[in-house]
C-alpha positions, -999 to +999 in steps of 0.1 A: +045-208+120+048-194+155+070-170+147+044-157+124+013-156+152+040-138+173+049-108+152+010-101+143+006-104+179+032-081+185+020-058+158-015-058+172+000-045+205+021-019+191-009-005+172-031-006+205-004+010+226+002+038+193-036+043+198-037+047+234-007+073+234-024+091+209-059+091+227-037+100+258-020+129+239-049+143+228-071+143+259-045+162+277-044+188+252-078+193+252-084+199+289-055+220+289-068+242+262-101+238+283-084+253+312-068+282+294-102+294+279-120+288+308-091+313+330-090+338+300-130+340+305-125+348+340-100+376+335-121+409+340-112+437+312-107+469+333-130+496+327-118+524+299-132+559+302-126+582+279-132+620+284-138+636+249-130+671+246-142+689+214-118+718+207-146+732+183-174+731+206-155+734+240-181+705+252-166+676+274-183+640+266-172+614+286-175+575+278-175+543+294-169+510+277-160+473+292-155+455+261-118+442+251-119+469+215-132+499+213-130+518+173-131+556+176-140+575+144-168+590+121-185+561+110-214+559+133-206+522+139-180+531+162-182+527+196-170+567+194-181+589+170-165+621+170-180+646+143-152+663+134-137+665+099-103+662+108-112+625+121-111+596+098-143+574+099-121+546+113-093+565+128-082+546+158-088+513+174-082+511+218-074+474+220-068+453+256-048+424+253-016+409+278-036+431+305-027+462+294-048+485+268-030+492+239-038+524+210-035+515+174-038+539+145-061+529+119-038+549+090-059+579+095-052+607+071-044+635+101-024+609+124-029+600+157-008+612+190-005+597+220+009+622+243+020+645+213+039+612+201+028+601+168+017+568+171+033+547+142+024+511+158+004+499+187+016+514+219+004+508+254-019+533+271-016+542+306-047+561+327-035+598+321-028+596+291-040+619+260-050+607+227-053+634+197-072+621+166-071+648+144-079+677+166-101+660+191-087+652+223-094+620+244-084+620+278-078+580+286-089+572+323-083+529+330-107+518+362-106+483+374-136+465+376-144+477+411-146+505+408-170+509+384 
């Protein structure tokens, strides 16, 4: 009879103890997944400006963007629209992740070069760099958040 009160008493412990470590367990990998989101959010994204230059028209645009992607293309719900036939309407996407901006081609039908490189998979981008979609010609310029 005692030996029977003892093991549910001990089985009542473990389970509280079980419990316990789990609660335990699972607080700690909420505030550490608290802590990451809250340092990501306070990573700045570096300014990207890019200078388009329109072979046809011989017209320099330049733009400005501090979001993390930025699609180039036809399709007028791109951040750039370049009206030029030899673009795709979703021809390239400028992407920063791992703090450094990366180019990714978007399987355009004329290609994208990066540098006169054809760029087959996403490919970090440095300021001074030159991106060719189709015939149009972005110059890349990167700017930290100062000096914006």
């Amino acid at each position: 009879m005692i030996t029977g009160i003892f093991v549910l008493i001990l089985r009542i412990l473990l389970a509280v103890v079980l419990y316990a470590f789990l609660g335990w367990a699972l607080l700690t990998l909420w505030r550490e997944l608290n802590f990451h989101l809250q340092r990501g959010a306070r990573e700045a994204t570096p300014a990207i400006a890019l200078e388009v230059v329109s072979e046809k028209e011989g017209e320099n645009q330049v733009y400005r963007f501090v979001e993390r992607e930025i699609l180039v293309g036809r399709h007028p719900s791109c951040q750039v629209v370049l009206k030029d036939e030899t673009v795709s309407t979703r021809h390239v996407r400028l992407r920063y992740r791992d703090h450094q901006w990366w180019v990714e081609d978007l399987h355009s039908t004329n290609g994208t070069f990066l540098n006169d490189e054809r760029v087959q998979m996403p490919t970090v981008v440095v300021s001074g760099d030159t991106l060719r979609c189709g015939q149009a010609l972005l110059r890349i310029q990167i700017q930290s958040q100062e000096e914006v």
